[in-house]
Chimera marker file (.cmm) of the C-alpha trace (Angstrom):
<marker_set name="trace">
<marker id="1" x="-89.725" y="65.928" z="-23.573" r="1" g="1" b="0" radius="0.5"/>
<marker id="2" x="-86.189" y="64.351" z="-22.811" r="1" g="1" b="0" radius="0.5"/>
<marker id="3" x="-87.679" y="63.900" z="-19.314" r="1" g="1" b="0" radius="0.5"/>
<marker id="4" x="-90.065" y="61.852" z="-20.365" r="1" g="1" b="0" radius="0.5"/>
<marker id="5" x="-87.703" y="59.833" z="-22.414" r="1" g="1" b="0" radius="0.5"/>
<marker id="6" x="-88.339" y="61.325" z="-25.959" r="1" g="1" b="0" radius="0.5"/>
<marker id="7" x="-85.667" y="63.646" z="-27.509" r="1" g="1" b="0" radius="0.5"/>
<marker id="8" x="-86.686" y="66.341" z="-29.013" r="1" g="1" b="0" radius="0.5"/>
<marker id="9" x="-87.478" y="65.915" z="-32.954" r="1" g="1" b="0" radius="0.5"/>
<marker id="10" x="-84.665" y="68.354" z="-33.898" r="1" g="1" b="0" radius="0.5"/>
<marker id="11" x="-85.169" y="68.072" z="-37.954" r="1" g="1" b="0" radius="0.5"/>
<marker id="12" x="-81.786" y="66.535" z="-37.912" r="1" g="1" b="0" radius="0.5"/>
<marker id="13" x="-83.029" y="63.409" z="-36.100" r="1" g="1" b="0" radius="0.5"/>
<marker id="14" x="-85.902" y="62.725" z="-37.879" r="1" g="1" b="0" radius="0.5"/>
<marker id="15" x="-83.665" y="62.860" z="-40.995" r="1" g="1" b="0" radius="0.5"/>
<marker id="16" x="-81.127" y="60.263" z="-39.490" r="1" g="1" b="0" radius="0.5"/>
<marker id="17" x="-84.087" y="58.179" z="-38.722" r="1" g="1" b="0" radius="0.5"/>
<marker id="18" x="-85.595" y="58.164" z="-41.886" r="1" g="1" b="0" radius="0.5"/>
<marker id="19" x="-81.979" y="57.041" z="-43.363" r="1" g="1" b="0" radius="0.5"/>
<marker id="20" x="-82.053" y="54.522" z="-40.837" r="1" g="1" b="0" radius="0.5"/>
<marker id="21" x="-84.910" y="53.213" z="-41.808" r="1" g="1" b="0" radius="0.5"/>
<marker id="22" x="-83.917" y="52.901" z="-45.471" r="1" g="1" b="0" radius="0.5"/>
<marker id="23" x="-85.408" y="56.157" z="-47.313" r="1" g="1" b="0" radius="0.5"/>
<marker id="24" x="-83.101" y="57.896" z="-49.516" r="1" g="1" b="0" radius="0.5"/>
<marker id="25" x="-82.875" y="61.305" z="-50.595" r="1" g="1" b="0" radius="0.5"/>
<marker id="26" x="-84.540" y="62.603" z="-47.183" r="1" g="1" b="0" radius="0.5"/>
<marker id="27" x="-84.427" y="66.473" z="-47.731" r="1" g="1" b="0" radius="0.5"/>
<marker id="28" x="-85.464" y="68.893" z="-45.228" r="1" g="1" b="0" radius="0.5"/>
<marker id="29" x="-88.036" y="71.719" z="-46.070" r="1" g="1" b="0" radius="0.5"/>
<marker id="30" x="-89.483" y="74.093" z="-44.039" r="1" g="1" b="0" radius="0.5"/>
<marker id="31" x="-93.038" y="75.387" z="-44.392" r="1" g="1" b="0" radius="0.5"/>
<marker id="32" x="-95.651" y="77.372" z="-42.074" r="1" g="1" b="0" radius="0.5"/>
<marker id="33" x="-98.182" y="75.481" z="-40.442" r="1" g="1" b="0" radius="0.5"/>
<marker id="34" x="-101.065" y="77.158" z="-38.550" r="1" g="1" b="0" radius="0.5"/>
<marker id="35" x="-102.230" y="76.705" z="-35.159" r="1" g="1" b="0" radius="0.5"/>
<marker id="36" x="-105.942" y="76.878" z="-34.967" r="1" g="1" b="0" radius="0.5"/>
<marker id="37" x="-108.688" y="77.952" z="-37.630" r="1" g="1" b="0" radius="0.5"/>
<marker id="38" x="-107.674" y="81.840" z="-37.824" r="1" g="1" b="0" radius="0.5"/>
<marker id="39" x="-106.250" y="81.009" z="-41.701" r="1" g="1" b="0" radius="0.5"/>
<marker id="40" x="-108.978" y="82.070" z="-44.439" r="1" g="1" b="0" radius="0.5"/>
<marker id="41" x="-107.878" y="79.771" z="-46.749" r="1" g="1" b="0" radius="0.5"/>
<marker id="42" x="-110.447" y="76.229" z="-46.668" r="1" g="1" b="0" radius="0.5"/>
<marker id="43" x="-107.381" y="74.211" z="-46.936" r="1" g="1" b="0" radius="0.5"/>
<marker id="44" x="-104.565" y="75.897" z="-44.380" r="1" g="1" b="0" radius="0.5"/>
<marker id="45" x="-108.062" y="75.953" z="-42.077" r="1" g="1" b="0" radius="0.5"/>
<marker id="46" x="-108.133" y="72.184" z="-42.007" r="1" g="1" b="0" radius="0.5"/>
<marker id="47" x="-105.015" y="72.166" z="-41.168" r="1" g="1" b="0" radius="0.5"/>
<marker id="48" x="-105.069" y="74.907" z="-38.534" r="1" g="1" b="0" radius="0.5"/>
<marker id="49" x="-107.548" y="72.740" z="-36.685" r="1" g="1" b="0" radius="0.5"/>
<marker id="50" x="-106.242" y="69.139" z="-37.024" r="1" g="1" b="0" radius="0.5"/>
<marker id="51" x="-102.376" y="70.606" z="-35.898" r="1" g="1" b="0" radius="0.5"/>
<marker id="52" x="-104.846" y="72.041" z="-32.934" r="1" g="1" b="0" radius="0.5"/>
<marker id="53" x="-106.820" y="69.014" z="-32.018" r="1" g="1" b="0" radius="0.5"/>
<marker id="54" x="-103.238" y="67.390" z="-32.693" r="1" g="1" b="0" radius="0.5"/>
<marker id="55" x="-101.321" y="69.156" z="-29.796" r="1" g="1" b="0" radius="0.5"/>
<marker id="56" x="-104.279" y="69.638" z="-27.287" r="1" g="1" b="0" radius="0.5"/>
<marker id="57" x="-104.171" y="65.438" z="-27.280" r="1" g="1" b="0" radius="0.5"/>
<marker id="58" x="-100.773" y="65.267" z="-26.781" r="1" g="1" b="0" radius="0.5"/>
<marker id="59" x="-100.670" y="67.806" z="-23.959" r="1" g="1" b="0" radius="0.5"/>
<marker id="60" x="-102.978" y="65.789" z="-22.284" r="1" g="1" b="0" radius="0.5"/>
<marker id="61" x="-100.902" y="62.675" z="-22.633" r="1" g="1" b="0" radius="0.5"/>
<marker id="62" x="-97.739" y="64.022" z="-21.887" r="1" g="1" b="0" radius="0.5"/>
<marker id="63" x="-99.668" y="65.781" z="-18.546" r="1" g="1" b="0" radius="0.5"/>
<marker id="64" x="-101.253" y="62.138" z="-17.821" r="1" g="1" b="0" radius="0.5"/>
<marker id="65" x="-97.657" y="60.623" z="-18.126" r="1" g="1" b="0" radius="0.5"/>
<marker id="66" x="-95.808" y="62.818" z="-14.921" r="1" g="1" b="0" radius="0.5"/>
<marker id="67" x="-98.828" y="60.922" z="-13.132" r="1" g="1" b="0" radius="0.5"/>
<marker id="68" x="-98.175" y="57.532" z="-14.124" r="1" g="1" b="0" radius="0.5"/>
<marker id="69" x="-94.111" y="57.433" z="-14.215" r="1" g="1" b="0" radius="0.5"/>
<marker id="70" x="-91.026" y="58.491" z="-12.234" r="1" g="1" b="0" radius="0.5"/>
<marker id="71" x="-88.615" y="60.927" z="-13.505" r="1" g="1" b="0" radius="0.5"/>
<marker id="72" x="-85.227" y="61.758" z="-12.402" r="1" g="1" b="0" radius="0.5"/>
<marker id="73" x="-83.282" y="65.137" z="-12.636" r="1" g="1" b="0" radius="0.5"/>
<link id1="1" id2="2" r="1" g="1" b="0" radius="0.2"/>
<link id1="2" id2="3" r="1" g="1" b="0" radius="0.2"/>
<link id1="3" id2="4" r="1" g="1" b="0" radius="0.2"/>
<link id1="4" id2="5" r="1" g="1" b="0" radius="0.2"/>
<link id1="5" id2="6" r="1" g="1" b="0" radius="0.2"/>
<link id1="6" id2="7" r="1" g="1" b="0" radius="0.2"/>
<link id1="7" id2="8" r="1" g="1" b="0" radius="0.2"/>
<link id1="8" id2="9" r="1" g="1" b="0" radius="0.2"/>
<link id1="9" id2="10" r="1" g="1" b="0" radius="0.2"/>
<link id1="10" id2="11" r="1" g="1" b="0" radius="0.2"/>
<link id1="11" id2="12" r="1" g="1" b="0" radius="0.2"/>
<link id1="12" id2="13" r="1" g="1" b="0" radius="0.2"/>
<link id1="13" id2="14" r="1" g="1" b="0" radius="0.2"/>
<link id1="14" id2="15" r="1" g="1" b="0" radius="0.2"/>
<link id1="15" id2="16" r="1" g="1" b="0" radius="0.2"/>
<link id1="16" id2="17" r="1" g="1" b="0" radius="0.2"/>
<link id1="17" id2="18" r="1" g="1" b="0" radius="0.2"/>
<link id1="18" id2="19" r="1" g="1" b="0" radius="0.2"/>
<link id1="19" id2="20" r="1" g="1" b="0" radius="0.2"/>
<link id1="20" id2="21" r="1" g="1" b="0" radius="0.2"/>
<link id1="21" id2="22" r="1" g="1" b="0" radius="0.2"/>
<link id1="22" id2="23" r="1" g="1" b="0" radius="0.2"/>
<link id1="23" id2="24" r="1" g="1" b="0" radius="0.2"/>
<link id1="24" id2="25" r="1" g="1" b="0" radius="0.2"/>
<link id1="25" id2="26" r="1" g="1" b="0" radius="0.2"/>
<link id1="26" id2="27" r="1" g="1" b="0" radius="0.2"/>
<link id1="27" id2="28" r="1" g="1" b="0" radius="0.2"/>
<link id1="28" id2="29" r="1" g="1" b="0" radius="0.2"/>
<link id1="29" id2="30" r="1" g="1" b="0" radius="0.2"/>
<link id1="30" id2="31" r="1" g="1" b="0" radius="0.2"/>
<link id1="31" id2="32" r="1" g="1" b="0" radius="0.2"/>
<link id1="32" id2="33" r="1" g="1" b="0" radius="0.2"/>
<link id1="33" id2="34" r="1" g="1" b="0" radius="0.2"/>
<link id1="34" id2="35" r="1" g="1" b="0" radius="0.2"/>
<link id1="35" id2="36" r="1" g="1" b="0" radius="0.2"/>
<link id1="36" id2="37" r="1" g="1" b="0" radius="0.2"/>
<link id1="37" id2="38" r="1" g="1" b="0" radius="0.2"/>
<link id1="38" id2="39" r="1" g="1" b="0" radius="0.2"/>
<link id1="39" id2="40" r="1" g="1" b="0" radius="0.2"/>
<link id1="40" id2="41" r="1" g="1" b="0" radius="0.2"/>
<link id1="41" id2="42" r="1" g="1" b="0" radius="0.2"/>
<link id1="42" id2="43" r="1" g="1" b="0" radius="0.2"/>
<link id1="43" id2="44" r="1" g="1" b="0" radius="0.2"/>
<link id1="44" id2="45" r="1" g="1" b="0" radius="0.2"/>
<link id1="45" id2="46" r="1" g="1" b="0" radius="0.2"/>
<link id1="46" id2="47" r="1" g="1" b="0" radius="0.2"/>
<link id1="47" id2="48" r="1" g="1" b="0" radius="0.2"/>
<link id1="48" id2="49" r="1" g="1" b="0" radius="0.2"/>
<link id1="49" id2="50" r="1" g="1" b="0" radius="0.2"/>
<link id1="50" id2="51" r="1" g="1" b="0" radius="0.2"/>
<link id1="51" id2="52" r="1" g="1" b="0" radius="0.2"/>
<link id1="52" id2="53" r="1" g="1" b="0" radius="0.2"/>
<link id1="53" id2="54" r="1" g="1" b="0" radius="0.2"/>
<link id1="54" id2="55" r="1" g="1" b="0" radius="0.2"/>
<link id1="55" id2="56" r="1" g="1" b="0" radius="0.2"/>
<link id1="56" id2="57" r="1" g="1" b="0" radius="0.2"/>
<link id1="57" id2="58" r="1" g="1" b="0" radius="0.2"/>
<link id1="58" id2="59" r="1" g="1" b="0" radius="0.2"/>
<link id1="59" id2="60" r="1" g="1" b="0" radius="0.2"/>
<link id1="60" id2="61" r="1" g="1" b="0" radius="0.2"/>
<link id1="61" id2="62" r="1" g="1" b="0" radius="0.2"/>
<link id1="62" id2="63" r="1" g="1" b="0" radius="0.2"/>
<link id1="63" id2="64" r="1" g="1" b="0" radius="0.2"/>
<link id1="64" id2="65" r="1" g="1" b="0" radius="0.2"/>
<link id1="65" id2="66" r="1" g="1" b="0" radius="0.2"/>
<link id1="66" id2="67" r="1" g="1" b="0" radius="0.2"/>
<link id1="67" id2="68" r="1" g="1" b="0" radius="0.2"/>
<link id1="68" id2="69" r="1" g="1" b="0" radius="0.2"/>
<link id1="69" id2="70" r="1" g="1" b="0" radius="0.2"/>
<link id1="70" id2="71" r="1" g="1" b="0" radius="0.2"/>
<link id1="71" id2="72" r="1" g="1" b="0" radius="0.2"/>
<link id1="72" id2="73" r="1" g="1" b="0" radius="0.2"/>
</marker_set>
């Protein structure tokens, strides 16, 4: 990601830019998340599938981009 110009989202940074941006009280939780529709549960399934759908698009875009820009090492 940093070579395309986007730092990683570290849960560190996404905390300093919430405070940037003027929330207060930012706390950082962790939770699971699944990846795909394996979960029995209705609700973790919808999320399963959304997170999937979610990362298939932006592996696409992020492929698309090394086409369309530059990058230096």
């Amino acid at each position: 990601m940093e070579r395309l110009g986007r730092p990683n989202a570290t849960p560190q940074l996404l905390r300093e830019r919430l405070e940037d941006a003027g929330f207060v009280g930012v706390e950082i939780t962790s939770a699971k998340q699944p990846f795909g529709p394996w979960p029995k549960d209705s609700q973790r399934k919808r999320v399963g599938v959304l997170v999937l759908l979610m990362v298939e698009t932006a592996c696409e875009a992020y492929a698309m981009a090394r086409h369309f820009f530059t990058f230096r090492d």
